[in-house]
C-alpha positions in Angstrom: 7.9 -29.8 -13.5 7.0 -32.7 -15.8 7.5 -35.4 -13.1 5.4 -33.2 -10.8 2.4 -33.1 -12.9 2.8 -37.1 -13.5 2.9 -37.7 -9.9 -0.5 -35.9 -9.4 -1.7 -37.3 -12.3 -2.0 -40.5 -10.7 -3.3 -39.1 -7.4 -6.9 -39.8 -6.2 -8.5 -36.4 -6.2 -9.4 -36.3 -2.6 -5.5 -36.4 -2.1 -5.0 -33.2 -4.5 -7.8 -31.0 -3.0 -8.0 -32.6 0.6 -4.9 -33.6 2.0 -2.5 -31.8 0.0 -4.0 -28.0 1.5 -4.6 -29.2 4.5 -0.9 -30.0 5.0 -0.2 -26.9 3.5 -2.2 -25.5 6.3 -1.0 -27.6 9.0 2.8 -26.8 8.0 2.3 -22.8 7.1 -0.7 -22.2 9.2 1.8 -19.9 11.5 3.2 -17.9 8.7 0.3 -17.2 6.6 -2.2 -16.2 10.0 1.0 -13.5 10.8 1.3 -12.2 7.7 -2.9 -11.8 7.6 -3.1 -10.3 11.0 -0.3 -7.9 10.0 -2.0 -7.0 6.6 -5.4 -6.7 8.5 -3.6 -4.5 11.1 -2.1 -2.4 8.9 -4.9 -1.4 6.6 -7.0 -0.8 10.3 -4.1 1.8 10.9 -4.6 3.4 7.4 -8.3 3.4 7.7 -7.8 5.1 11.3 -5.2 7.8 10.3 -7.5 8.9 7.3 -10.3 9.3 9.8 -8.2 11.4 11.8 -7.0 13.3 9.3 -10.2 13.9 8.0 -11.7 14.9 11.2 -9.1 17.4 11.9 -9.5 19.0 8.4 -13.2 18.8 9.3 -13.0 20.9 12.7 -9.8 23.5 11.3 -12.4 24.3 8.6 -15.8 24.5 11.0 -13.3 27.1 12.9 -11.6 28.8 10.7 -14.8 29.9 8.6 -13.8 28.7 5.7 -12.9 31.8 4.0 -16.3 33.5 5.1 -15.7 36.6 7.0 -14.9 35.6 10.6 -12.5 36.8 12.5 -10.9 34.7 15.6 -13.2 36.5 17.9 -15.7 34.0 16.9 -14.1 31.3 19.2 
């Protein structure tokens, strides 16, 4: 780790903050806009399913009566 550190040591600083993540970029650009679009797609599927979910507790309540005195003739 000690050699590493040397090597950017003597590195102009346009290489270390330029070059250096824009080949990261260029070489794991694939990988890390997959793993995005599948974290992104996934928490749009959460988001979605609580909706739902709360929607449907929503309308079984507005129904139901919510323990007032209705019967199911109210439908």
């Amino acid at each position: 780790m000690d050699g590493i550190r040397q090597t950017f040591a003597g590195m102009p600083w346009w290489v270390k903050w330029v070059a250096i993540p824009l080949l990261v970029l260029f070489v794991f650009g694939g990988v890390i806009t997959s793993i995005l679009g599948a974290l992104i797609s996934f928490v749009f599927k959460l988001l979605l399913f609580v909706a739902l979910v709360g929607g449907l507790i929503f309308i079984v309540k507005k129904f139901t009566g919510s323990g007032t005195k209705s019967s199911s003739r109210d439908w």
